[in-house]
N, C-alpha and C positions, 0 to 999 in steps of 0.2 A: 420083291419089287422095290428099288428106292424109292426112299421118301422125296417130295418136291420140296424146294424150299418156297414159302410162298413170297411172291413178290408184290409190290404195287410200285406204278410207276404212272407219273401222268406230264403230260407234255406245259409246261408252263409259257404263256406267250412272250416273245421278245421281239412279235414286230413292233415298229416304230409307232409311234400315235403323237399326235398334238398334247392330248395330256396325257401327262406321266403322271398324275395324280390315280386318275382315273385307270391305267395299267397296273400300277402297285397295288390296288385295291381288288382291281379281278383278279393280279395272281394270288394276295392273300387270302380269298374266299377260296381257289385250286388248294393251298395249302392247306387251308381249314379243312375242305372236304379229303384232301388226300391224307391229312395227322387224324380225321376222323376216322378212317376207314382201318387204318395202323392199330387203333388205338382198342377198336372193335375187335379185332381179330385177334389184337394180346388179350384182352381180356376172354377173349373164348378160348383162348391156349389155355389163361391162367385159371379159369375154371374146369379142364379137365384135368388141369396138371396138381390139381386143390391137392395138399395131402400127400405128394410124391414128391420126391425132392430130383432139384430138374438138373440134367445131365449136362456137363458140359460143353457138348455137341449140339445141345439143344439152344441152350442160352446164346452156342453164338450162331447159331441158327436164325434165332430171334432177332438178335445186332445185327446184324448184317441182312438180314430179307430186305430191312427197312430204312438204309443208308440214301438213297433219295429223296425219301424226306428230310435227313435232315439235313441234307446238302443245298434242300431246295430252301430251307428254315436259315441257312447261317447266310444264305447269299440274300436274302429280303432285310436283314438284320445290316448286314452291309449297306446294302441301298437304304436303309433310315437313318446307319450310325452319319453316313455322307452327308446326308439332308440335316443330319443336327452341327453337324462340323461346318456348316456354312449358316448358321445361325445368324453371326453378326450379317451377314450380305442379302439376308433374305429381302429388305426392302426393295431389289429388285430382281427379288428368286418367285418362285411358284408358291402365295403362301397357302394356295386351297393343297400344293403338295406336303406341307407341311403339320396342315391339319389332319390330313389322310394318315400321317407316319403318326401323328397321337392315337387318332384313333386305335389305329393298328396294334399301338403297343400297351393301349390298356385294355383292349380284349386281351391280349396274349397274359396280361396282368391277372385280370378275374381267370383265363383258363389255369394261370399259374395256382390262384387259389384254390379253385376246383379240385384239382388235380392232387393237391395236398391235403381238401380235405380228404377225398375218397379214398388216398393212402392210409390216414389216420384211422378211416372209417372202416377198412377192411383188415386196420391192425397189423398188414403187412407193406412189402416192398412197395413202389410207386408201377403202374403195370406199363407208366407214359412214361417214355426216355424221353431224354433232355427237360424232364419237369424237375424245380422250375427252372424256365430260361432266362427270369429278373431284369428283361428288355428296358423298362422304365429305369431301374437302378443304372443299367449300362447306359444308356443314355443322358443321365443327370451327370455322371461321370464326364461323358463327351465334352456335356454342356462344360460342366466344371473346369476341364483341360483346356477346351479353346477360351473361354472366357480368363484364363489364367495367363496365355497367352496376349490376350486384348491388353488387359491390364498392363503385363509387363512392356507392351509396345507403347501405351500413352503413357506409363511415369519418366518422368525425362531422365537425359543421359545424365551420369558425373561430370562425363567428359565436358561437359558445357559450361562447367566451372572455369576450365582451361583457357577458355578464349572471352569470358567473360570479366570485362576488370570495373563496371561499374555496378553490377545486379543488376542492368536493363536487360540483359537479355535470358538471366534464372528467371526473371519476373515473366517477361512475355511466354518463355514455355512452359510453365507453371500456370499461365492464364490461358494457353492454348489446352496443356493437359486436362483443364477442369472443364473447358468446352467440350472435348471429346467426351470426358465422361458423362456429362450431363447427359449428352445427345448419345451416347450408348445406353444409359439407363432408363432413357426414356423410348428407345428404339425394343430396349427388353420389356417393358410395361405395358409396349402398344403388343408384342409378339403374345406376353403372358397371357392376354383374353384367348389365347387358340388352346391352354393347357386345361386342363380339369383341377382342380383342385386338388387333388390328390398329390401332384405334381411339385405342387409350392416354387414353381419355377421361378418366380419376380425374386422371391427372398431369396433363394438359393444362390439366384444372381447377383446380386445386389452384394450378399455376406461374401461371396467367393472373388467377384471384383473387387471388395473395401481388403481383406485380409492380404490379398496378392501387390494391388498397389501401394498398400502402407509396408506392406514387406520390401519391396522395390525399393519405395523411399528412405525406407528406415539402413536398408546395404548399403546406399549407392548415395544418401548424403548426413550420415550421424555423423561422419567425422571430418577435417578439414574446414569449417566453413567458419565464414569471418561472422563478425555481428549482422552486417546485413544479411546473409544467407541464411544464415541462422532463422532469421526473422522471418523472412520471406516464406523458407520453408517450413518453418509451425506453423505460421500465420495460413497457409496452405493444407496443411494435414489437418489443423483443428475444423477448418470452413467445411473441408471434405465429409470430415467428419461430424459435424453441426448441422451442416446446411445438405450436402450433399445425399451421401449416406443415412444421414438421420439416425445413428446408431445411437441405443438406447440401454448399451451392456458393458458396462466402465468395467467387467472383466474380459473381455475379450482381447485375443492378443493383439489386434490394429491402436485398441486403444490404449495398452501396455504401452506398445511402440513410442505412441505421442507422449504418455506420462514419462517416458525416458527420456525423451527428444527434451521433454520442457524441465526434467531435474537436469541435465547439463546445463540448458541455456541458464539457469536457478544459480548454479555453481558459479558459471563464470561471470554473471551479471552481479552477484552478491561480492568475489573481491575485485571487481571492475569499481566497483560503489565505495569499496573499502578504501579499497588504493587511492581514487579521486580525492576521497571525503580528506586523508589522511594528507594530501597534497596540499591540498585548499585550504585548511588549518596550519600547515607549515609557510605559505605564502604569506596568509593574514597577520600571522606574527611576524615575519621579516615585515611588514607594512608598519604594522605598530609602533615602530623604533626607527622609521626611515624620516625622510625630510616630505613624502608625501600622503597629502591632507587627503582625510576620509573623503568616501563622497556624500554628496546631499539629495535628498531626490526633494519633488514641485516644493513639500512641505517647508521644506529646508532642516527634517530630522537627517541625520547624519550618520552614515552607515561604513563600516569595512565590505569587502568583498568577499566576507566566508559566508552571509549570507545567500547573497545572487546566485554564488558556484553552486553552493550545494544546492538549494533550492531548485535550480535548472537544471541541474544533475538529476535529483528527484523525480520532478516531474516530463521531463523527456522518457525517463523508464517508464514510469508507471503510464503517460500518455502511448508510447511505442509497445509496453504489454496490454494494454486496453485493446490496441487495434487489432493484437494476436486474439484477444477472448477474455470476458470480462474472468472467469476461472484466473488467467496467468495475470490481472491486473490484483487481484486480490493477493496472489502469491509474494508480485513484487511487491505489493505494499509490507506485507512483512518484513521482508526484505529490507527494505529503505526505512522503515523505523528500527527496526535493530541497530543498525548501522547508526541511525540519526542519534538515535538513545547514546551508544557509544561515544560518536564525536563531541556529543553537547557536552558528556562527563570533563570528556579531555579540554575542550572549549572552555567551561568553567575554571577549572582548574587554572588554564592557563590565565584568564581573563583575571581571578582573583589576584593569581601572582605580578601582573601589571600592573594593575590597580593599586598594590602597595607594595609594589616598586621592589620585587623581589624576584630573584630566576624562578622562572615559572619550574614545577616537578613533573614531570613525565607521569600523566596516571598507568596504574597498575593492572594486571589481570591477561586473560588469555588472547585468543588472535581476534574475540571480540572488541579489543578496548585500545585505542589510539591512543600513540608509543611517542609524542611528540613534545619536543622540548624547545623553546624559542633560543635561537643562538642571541649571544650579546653582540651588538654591533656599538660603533660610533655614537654617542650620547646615550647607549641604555645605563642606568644607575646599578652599580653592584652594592652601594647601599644609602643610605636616605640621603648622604651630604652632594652624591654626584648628583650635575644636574640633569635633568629630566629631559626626554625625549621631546624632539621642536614640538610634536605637534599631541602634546599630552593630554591635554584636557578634553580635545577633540577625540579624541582616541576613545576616552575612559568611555565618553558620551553615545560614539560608535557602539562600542562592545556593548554596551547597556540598550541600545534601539536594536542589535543585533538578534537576540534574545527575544524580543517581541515581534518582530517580521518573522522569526522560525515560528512561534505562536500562531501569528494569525493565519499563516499559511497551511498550520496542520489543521487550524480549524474549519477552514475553506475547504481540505483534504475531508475532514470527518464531514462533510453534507457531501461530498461527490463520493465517498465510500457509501451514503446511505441511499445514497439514489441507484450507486448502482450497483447495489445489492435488491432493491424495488426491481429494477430493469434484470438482474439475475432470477430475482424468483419468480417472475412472470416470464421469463425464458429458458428456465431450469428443466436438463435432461440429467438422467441415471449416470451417463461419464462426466457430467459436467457439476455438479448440483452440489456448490460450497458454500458457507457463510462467510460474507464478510464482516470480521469483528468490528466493531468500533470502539470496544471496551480497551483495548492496548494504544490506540491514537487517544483517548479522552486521558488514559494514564499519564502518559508522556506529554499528554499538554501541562497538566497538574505538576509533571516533575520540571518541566521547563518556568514554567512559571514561578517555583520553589527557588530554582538556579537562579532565575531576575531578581526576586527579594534577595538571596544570598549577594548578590555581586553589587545590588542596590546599595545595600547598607554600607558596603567599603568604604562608599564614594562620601559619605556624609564625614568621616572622621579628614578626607584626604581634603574635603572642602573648607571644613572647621581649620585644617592646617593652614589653610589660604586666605580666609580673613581673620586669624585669630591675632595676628598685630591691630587689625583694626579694632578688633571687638576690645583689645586692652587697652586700647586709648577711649573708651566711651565712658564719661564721665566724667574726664581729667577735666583742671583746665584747661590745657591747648584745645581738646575739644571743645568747650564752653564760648572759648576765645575765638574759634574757627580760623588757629590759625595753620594756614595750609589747606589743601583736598581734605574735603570732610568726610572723615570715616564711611560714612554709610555712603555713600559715591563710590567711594572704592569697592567695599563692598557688594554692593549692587553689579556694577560692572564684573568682578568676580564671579559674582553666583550667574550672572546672563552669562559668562563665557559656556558656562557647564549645562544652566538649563533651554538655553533660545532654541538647541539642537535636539533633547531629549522629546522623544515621545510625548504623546500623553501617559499611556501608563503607567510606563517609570515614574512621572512627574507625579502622578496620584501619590503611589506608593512612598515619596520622596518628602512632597510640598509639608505634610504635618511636623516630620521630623526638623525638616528645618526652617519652619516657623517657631517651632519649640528653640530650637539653638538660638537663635536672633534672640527671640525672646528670655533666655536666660542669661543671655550678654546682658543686656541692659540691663535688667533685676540685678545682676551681679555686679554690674557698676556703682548702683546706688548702693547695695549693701557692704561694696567691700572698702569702705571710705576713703574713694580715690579724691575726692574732692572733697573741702570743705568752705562753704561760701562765710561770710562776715557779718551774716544777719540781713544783709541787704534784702529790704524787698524787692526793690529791682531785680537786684539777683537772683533770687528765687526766683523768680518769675520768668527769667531768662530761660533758667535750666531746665522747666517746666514745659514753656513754649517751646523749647527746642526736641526738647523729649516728644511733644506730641506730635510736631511737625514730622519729627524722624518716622513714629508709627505710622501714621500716615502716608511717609512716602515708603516705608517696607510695606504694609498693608495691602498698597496699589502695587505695588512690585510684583506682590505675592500674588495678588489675583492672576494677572495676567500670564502668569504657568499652572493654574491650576484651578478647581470649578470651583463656581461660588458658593457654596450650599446655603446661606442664607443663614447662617449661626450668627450667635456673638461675635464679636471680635473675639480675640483669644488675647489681643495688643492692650485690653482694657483694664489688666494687671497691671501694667507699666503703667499706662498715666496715673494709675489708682496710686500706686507707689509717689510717683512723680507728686502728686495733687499733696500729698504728706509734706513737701517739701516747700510747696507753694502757698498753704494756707495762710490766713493771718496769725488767728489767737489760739490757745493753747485749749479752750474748749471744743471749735472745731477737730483739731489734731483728734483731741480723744474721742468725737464723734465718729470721725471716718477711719481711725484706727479698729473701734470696733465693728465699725461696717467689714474695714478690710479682715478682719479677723472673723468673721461670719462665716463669707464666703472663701477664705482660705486660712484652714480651720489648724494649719502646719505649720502657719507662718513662729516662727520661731523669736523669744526677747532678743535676741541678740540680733538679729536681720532687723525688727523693728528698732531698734536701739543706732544702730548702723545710719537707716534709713534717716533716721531723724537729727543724728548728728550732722549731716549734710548742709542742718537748715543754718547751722552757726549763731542761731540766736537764742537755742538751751543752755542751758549747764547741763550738765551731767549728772544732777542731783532730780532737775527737772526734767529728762528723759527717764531715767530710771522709773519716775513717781509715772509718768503718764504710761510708759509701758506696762509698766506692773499694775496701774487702774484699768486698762483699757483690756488688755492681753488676759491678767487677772480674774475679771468678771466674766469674762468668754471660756475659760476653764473651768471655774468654777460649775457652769451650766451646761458646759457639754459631758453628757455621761457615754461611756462605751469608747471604745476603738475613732481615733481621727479618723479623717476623711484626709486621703493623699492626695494632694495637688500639688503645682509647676513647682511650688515651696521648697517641695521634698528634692529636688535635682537641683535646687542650688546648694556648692561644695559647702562643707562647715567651715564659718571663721572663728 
């Protein structure tokens, strides 16, 4: 008699119902019971068959009795994969259907596990075809596809580059794309409470939209885009990424994406800065040498325009990467002091070779170091005898305030890196989370400030040039006689051209040095015996008063460019001198000779010998005797090494 093949078959319903939730659920329970009955029956095949090895005709005996279950299995698996394909639309789908197709597919999950343990456990084949059927895994898939899908429909076209000529309109699709996503990500978060945990469906969502749309954006705008696009779109992917997504794994490949997106914009913002910086330095030198005067700002210090340039060049990057993400503000700051570092070298450079009226040299080194040589035009001197550029003095003074506005602005720069590194660490993620140095801006203040002493000190020799007629007429007669503009007029008016404009700082750094000079003119007047009077007391006394009067009015001079610290007079050498010349008797003399030889322990016979011959009413027998008593006793007492004062810097006669 043949054998039967056994069948099971059961009628699954497909009349209509109001809820389709509630259909899918009864047929799934027909299923259960009909894969239950399947499942029974293999397993009492496979316990007689223990032991025998099963015949070909038999196995597919076995396949094939039981083809309507799983016909009835792949068409319920359809009807869920559908219900997950309309995911995004469900806010006006059946969502109690949606919770039914979970349900569904983590039962079929645990039966999956079951089913392998009891394989394991019997140490042979599985006895359940189609175990496992991985429903849940096929479904995350789903998810995964249409939400790939989403993605690639909200990142905006290229094409909208084409018809876009101002960025108004990348900006507004760029501001409609991030509203979509919001409001998709928050449509998956309300959906996520229907999943089980198991699921991990919000993340799954979330990582699979952020990797698909930074892929989108990273095809379809890394290349072509001007500076504003540029901007727009980081300034977009990082918020996406910050704000949006909240990604917290600086290896993933969306955040790769953006670390690429920002070393181009890196590149090209670094010799955009180069090029400007290098421009701006070549302008300021054609200005140098032109017929037009620096500018002055409220104070009436006196400035070129390589400061403004660069400095607004500066800080427009570093404000325009701030608004991309504090991350790319600290990047540009690198950035812009490299560069800055560079320009000031070349800046120097050139600034010294103005200053002493020499062709400026081209500094040296790689595509970090500005290649810039000031051409000669119309009045610049090729060498000391041409005359000088109209507006030179004002110049020198410019280039010298120049150097302290790049100062004080880097230092205004290092409190707004420190704050917003404060505002970094208290909003520090894993893709984001840099330090901003401060150590490389406090450097480069220190080396700028190095450069303003360097360029400082030129100006004292070029100043010394400019009153040094006057300072050789102090002590003559003509001088005594006043006849003509009185030296120290001229001079006064000289040194206001150079300092009414300078800074303070400079002026700190400056005012000792050329207090000291004044001060060694005079000293060097009386000593180098430009004058000799007739004995007159009148006279003496003339050259005395006039000597004080001058201190006095350089003293006041001198205040009014520089702070008063409340010392000596430093002028009080001079009248001391002066007072040498003025006394009556030859006992005083030797009093305040040794007074002056106390307190200026350097002073040399020959300067006092000088000094005294002035008075006209020694001999030469009688200066000798009070020098050599006076000078004399005050060697004899001093033991050890002089003490060096103003002494020592006047020349030997």
């Amino acid at each position: 008699m043949e054998k039967r093949k056994p069948s099971i078959t059961i009628q699954m319903e497909r009349r209509p119902s109001a809820n389709q939730s509630d259909n899918l659920w009864r047929n799934y329970k027909k299923l259960q019971q009909l894969e239950t009955w399947r499942d029974g029956i293999l397993h009492d095949i496979h316990e007689e068959l223990a032991g025998v090895d099963e015949t070909n005709v038999e196995t597919k005996i076995r396949k094939e009795s039981f083809q309507g279950a799983e016909h009835e299995s792949n068409s319920m698996f359809e009807q869920i994969r559908q219900v997950f394909m309309r995911l995004s639309s469900l806010k006006t789908y059946d969502r109690h259907l949606l919770e039914t197709c979970i349900r569904i597919v983590d039962s079929e999950e645990r039966r999956d596990n079951e089913s392998t343990a009891n394989g394991t456990e019997h140490d042979g084949p599985s006895v359940t075809p189609g175990r496992p059927k991985r429903w849940r895994e096929k479904c995350l898939d789903v998810i995964k596809s249409e939400v790939s899908k989403r993605a690639s429909e909200t990142a905006p076209s290229h094409d909208i580059l084409e018809e876009d000529k101002d960025g108004s309109r990348l900006l507004q699709r760029l501001t409609k794309a991030r509203d979509a996503i919001l409001k998709d990500l928050e449509h998956a978060k309300d959906l996520s409470q229907l999943f089980t945990e198991e699921w991990d469906m919000y993340n799954i969502y979330v990582m699979t939209y952020y990797e698909n749309v930074m892929s989108q954006m990273h095809d379809r705008f890394s290349f072509e885009l001007n500076q504003t696009e540029t901007v727009q779109v980081l300034s977009w992917m990082i918020l996406c990424r910050d704000r949006v997504f909240n990604c917290q794994n600086a290896d993933c490949k969306p955040c790769q994406m953006i670390v690429q997106l920002q070393d181009k914009f890196l590149r090209e913002k670094s010799v955009h800065i180069h090029e400007w910086m290098e421009n701006a330095l070549k302008r300021d030198i054609s200005d140098w040498r032109s017929e037009e005067r620096p500018t002055a700002d409220h104070s009436g210090a006196l400035y070129s325009h390589f400061p403004v340039d660069i400095l607004q060049l500066l800080e427009e990057n570093m404000r325009q990467a701030k608004d991309i993400s504090l991350e790319l503000h600290g990047q540009i700051s690198k950035v812009c002091l490299k560069e800055l570092d560079a320009i000031m070298e070349s800046y120097t450079a050139n600034a010294k070779s103005y200053i002493n009226q020499d062709q400026a040299k081209p500094a040296q080194g790689g595509r970090a170091h500005h290649r810039v040589s000031p051409p000669l035009r119309h009045g610049a001197r090729k060498n000391s005898k041409e005359q000088r550029p109209t507006h030179f003095e004002k110049y020198v003074v410019a280039l010298l305030n120049n150097f302290d506005r790049i100062t004080g602005r880097l230092r205004e720069m290092t409190k707004e890196v420190g704050e917003a590194q404060k505002q970094l660490t208290e909003d520090s993620r894993n893709n984001n989370n840099m330090q901003l140095d401060e150590e490389p801006m406090q450097k480069l203040i220190q080396k700028v400030e190095t450069q303003t002493k360097v360029c400082s000190r030129l100006l004292l020799p070029k100043l010394m040039n400019d009153i040094n007629s006057e300072l050789a007429t102090l002590l003559t007669p003509n001088w005594l006689t006043g006849n003509g503009r009185e030296a120290v007029d001229t001079m006064c008016d000289v040194m206001t051209s150079y300092l009414r404009h300078l800074r303070e700082p400079v002026r700190t750094w400056l005012m000792p040095a050329i207090e000291e000079m004044l001060i060694v003119g005079y000293m060097k007047g009386l000593t180098d015996k430009r004058i000799t009077l007739k004995g007159d007391m009148k006279d003496r006394q003339s050259l005395f008063d006039k000597i004080c009067r001058e201190c006095q009015q350089l003293e006041k001079f001198l205040e009014e460019f520089s702070v008063v610290n409340g010392q000596i007079s430093r002028w009080d050498v001079v009248r001391e001198l002066a007072s040498l010349v003025q006394v009556s008797d030859q006992q005083t003399v030797n009093t305040e000779l040794i007074v002056l030889a106390n307190k200026y322990p350097d002073i040399t016979d020959k300067q006092a010998r000088h000094v005294l011959k002035v008075r006209g009413d020694f001999t030469k027998a009688q200066v000798k005797t009070i020098v050599s008593t006076s000078l004399g006793k005050k060697r004899r007492s001093v033991k050890g090494q002089k003490k060096v004062t103003i002494f020592s810097r006047l020349p030997s006669t």
